[in-house]
N, C-alpha and C positions, 0 to 999 in steps of 0.2 A: 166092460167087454171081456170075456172069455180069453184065453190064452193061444186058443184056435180060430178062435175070430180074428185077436189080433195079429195071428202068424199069415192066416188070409188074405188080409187087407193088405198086410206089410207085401207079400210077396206079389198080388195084383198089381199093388203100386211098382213095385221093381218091374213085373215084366212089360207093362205099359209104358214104364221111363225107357228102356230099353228096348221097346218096340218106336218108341219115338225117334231115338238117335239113330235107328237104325234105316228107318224111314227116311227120315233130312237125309244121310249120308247117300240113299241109294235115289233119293231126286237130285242130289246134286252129281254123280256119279254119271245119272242115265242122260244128261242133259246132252240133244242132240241123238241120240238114240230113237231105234224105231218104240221103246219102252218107255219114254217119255213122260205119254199123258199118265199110264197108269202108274207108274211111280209116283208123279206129280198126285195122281188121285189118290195114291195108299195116305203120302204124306200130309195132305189135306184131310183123311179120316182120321190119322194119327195125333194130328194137332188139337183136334176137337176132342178125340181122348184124351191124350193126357191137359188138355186145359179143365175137363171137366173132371179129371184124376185131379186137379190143384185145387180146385172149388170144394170138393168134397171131402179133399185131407184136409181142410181146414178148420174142421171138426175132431183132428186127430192130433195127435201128438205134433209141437212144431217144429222138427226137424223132419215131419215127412213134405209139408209142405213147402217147405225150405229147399228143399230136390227137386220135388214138382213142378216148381217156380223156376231152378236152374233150370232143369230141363226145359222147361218149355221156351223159357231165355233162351237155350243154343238152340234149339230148333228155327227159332224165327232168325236168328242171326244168320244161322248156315241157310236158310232158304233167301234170303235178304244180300248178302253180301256176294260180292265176286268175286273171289279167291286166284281166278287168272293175272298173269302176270301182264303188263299192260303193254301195246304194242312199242318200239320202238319210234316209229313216224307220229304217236300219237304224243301231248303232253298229259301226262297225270298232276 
């Protein structure tokens, strides 16, 4: 791979990692908003990118994949977990 190829890939891969987290943060953000579904839907496109960005750096160097893989880790987390704080009347 060329030095332009691999400055390509590297930087698609960044901006897709970064399209991801930004994605998860702005579903969980719009939760309850009239921007909801569509967030919900950017971050459902986003996930399928960068999973298919993890699939196919696995061909590359393995510390791209290694991120890929974070990433796609906090993505499922942040859309997965509850991060509010739990009501007082309720037990946690």
């Amino acid at each position: 791979m060329s030095g332009f190829e691999a400055q390509l890939v590297f930087w698609s891969l960044v901006v897709i990692q970064l399209t991801g987290l930004l994605s998860a943060c702005l579903a969980r953000l719009s939760e309850g908003s009239v921007r909801e579904t569509v967030c919900q839907r950017f971050f459902l496109a986003c996930l399928l990118l960068v999973g298919l960005g993890t699939i196919a750096s696995l061909a590359l160097i393995p510390a791209y994949w290694v991120v890929s893989g974070t990433t796609l880790s906090l993505m499922v987390l942040a859309a997965t977990c509850d991060f509010r704080r739990c009501p007082q009347s309720m037990a946690c």
